[in-house]
Backbone as JSON, one array per atom type, in Angstrom:
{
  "sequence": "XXXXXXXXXXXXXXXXXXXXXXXXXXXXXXXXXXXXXXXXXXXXXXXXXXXXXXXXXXXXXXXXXXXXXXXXXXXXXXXXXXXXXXXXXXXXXXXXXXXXXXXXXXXXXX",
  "N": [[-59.29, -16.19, -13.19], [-60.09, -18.86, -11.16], [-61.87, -18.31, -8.23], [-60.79, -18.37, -4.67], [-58.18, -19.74, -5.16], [-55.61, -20.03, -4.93], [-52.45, -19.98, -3.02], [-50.25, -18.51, -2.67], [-49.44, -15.1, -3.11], [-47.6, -13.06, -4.83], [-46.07, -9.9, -5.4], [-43.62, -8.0, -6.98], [-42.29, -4.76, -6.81], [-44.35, -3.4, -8.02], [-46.79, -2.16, -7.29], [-45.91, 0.73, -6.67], [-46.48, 2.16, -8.72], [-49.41, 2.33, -9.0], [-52.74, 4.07, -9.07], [-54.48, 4.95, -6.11], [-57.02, 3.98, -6.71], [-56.77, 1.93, -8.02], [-54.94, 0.55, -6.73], [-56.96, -0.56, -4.54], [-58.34, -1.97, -6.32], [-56.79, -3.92, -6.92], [-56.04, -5.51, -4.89], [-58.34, -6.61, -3.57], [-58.74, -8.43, -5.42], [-56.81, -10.47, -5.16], [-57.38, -10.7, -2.9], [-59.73, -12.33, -3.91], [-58.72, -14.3, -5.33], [-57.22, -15.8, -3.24], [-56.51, -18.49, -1.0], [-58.12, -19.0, 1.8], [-56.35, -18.35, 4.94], [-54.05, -17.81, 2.82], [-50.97, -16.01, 1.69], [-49.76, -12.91, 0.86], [-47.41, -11.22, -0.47], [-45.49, -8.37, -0.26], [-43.62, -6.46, -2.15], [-41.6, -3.32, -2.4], [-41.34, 0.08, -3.31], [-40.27, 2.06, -1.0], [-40.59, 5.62, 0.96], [-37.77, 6.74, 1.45], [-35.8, 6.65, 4.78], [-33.98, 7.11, 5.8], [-31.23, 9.56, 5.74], [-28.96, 9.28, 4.07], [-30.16, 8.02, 1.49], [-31.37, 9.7, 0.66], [-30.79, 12.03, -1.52], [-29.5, 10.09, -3.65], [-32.2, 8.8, -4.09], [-34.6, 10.25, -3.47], [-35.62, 12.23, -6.24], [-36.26, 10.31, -8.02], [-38.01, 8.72, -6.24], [-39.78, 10.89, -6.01], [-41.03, 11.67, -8.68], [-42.15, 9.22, -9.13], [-43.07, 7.5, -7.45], [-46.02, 7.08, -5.98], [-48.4, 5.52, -3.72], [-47.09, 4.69, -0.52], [-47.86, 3.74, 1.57], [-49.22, 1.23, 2.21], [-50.48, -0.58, 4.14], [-53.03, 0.25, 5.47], [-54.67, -0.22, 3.13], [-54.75, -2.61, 2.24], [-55.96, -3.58, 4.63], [-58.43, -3.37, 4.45], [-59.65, -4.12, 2.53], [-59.63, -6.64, 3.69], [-57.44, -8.38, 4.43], [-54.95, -9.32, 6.79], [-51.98, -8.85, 8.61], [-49.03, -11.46, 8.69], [-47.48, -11.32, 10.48], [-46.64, -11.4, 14.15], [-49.1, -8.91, 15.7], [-46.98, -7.53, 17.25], [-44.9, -7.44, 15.57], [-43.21, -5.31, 13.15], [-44.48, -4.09, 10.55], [-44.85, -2.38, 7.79], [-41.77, -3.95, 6.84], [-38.65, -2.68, 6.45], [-35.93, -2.16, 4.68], [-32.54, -1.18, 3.19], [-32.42, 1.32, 4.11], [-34.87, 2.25, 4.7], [-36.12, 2.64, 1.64], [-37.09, 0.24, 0.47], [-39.64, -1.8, 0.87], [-41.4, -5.08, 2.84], [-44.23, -6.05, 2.61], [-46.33, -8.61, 4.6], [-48.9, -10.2, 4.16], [-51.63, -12.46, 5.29], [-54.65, -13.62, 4.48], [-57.7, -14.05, 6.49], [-58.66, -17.25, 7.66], [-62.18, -18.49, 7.43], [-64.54, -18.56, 9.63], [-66.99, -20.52, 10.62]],
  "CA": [[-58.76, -17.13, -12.25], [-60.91, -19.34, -9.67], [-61.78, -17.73, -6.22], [-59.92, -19.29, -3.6], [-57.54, -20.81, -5.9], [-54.11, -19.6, -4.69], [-51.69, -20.13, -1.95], [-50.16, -17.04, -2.49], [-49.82, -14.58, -4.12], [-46.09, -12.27, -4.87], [-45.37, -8.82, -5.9], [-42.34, -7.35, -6.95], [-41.92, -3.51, -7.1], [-44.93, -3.34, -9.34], [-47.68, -1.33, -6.82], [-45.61, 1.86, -6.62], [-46.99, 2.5, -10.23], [-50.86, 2.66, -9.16], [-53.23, 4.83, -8.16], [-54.91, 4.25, -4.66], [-58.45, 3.07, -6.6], [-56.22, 0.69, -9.38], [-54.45, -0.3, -5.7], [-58.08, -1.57, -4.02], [-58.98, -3.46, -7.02], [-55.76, -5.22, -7.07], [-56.13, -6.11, -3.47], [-60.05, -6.88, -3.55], [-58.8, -9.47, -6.43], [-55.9, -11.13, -4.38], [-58.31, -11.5, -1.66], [-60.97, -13.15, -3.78], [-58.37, -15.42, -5.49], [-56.48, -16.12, -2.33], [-57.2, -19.46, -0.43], [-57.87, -18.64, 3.56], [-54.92, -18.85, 5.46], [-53.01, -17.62, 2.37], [-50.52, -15.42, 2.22], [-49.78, -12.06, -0.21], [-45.65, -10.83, 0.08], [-45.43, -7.26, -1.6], [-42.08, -5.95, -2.3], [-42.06, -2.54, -3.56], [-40.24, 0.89, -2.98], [-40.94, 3.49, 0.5], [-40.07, 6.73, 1.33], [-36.69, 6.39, 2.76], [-36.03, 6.86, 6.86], [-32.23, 7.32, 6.3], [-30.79, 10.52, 5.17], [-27.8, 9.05, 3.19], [-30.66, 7.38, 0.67], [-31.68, 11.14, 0.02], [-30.05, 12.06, -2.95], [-30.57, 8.92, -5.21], [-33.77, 8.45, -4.89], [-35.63, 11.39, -3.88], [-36.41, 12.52, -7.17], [-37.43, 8.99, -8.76], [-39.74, 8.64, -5.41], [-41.03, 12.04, -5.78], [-41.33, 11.61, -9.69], [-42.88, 7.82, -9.96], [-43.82, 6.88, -6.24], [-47.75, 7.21, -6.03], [-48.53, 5.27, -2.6], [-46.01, 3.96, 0.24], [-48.59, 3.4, 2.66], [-50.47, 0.36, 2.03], [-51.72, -1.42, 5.1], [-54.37, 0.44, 5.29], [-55.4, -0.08, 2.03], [-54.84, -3.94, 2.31], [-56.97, -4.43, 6.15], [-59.67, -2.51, 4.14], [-60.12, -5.27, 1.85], [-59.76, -7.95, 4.3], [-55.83, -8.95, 4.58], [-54.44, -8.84, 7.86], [-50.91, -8.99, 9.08], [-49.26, -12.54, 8.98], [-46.5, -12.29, 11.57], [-48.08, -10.99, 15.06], [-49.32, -7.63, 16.08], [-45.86, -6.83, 17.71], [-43.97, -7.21, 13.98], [-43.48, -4.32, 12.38], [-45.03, -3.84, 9.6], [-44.15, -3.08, 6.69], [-40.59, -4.28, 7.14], [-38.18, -1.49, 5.89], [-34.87, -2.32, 4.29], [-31.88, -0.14, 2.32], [-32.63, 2.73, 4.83], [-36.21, 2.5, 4.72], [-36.36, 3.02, 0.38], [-37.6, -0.85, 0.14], [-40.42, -2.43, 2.35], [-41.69, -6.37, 2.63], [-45.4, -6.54, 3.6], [-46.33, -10.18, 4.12], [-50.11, -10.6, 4.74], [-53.13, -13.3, 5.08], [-56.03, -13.91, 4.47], [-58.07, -14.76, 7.71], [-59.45, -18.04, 8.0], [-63.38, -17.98, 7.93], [-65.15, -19.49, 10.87], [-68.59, -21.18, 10.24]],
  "C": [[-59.87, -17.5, -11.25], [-60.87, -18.76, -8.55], [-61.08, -18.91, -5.8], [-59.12, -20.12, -4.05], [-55.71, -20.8, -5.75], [-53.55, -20.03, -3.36], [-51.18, -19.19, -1.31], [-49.53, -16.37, -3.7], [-48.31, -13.28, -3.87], [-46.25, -10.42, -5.48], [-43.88, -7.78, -5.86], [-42.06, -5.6, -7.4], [-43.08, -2.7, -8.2], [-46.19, -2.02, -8.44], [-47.16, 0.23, -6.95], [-46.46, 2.8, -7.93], [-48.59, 2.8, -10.09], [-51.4, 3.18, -8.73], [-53.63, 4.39, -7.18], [-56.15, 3.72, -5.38], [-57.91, 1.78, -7.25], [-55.74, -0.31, -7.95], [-55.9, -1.36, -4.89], [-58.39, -2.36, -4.8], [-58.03, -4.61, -7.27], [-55.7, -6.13, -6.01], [-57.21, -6.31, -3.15], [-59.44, -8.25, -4.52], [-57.8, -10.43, -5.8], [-56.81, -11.32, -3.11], [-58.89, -12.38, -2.28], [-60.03, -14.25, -4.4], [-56.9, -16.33, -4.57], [-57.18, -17.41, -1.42], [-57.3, -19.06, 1.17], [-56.67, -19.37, 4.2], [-53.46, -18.81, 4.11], [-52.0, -16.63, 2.02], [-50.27, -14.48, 0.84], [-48.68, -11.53, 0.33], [-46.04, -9.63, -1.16], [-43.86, -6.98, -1.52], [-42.41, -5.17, -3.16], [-40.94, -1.46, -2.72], [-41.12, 1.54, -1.6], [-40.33, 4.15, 0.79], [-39.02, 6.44, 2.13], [-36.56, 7.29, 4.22], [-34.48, 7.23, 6.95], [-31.74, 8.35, 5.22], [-29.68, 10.32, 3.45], [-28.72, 8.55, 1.64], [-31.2, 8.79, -0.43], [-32.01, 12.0, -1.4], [-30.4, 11.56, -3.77], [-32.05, 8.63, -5.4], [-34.93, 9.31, -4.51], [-36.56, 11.66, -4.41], [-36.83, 11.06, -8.03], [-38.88, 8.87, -7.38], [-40.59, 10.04, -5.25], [-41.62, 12.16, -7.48], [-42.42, 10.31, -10.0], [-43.66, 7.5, -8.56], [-45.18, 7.17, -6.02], [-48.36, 6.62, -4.34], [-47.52, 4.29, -1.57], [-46.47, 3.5, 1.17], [-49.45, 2.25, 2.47], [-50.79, -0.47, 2.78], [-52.44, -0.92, 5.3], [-55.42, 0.06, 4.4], [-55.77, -1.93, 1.91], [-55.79, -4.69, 3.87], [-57.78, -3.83, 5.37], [-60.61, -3.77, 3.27], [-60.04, -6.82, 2.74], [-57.76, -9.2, 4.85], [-55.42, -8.29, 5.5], [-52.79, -9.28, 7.63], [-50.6, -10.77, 9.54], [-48.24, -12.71, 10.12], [-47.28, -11.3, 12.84], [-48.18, -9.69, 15.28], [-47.99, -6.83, 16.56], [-44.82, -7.0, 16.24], [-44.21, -5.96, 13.19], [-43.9, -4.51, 11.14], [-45.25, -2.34, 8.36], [-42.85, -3.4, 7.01], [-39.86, -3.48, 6.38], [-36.43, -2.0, 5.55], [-34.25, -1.49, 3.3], [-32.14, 1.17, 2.8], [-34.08, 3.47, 4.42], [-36.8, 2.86, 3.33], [-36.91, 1.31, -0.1], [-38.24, -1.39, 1.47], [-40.72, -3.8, 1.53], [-43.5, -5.92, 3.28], [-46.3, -7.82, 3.21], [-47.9, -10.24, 5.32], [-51.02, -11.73, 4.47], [-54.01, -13.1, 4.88], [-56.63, -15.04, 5.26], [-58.89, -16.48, 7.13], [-60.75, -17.77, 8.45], [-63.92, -19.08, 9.03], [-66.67, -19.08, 10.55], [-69.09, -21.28, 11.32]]
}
C-alpha cells in the first residue's frame, strides 16, 4: 500500500492476538500508510474494571489476551490521542472488558 495513502485506518478485536513486537510493526505500518491528520479507531478486548464481568471472561482474557495496554505502544510510533488531553483514553465499555482508542496522526509542520 502507498505511504500516506489512507484516511483511516479501523480495527476490530483483532490486536488482542499479537505479541507486543507483531503490535509495533502493525502500528509503525498504519503510521506510514496513514495520511497526516488521519485517524486509527482500535476496538479490541481489556481487562475488565467491573467485578460482575469476572467470571465470563477471566479465563478467555487470561487464556488469549496478550496486551491491553496500548497507548504506549501507539505514541511510540508516532500516533497521538485524537480527542484532547482531558479524554480518557482508551474509552472502556461493558465494565471495562471492551476499549475504543481513536488516534491521529500529527500533522507535520515544515
Amino acid at each position: 500500500m502507498p505511504t500516506v495513502s489512507l484516511t483511516e485506518v479501523n480495527s476490530s478485536v483483532a490486536m488482542h492476538e499479537m505479541q507486543r513486537a507483531q503490535l509495533r510493526q502493525i502500528f509503525q505500518e498504519v503510521y506510514r500508510v496513514i495520511k497526516p491528520g488521519g485517524l486509527f479507531i482500535l476496538v479490541d478486548f481489556h481487562r475488565h474494571t467491573n467485578p460482575v464481568f469476572r467470571r465470563g471472561l477471566a479465563v478467555f482474557l487470561w487464556l488469549f489476551e496478550t496486551e491491553t495496554e496500548l497507548g504506549s505502544l501507539l505514541a511510540e510510533v508516532g500516533l497521538r490521542s485524537y480527542n484532547s488531553e482531558k479524554t480518557q483514553q482508551p474509552k472502556l465499555y461493558a465494565g471495562g472488558s471492551i476499549q475504543v482508542i481513536q488516534v491521529q496522526k500529527s500533522y507535520q509542520i515544515r
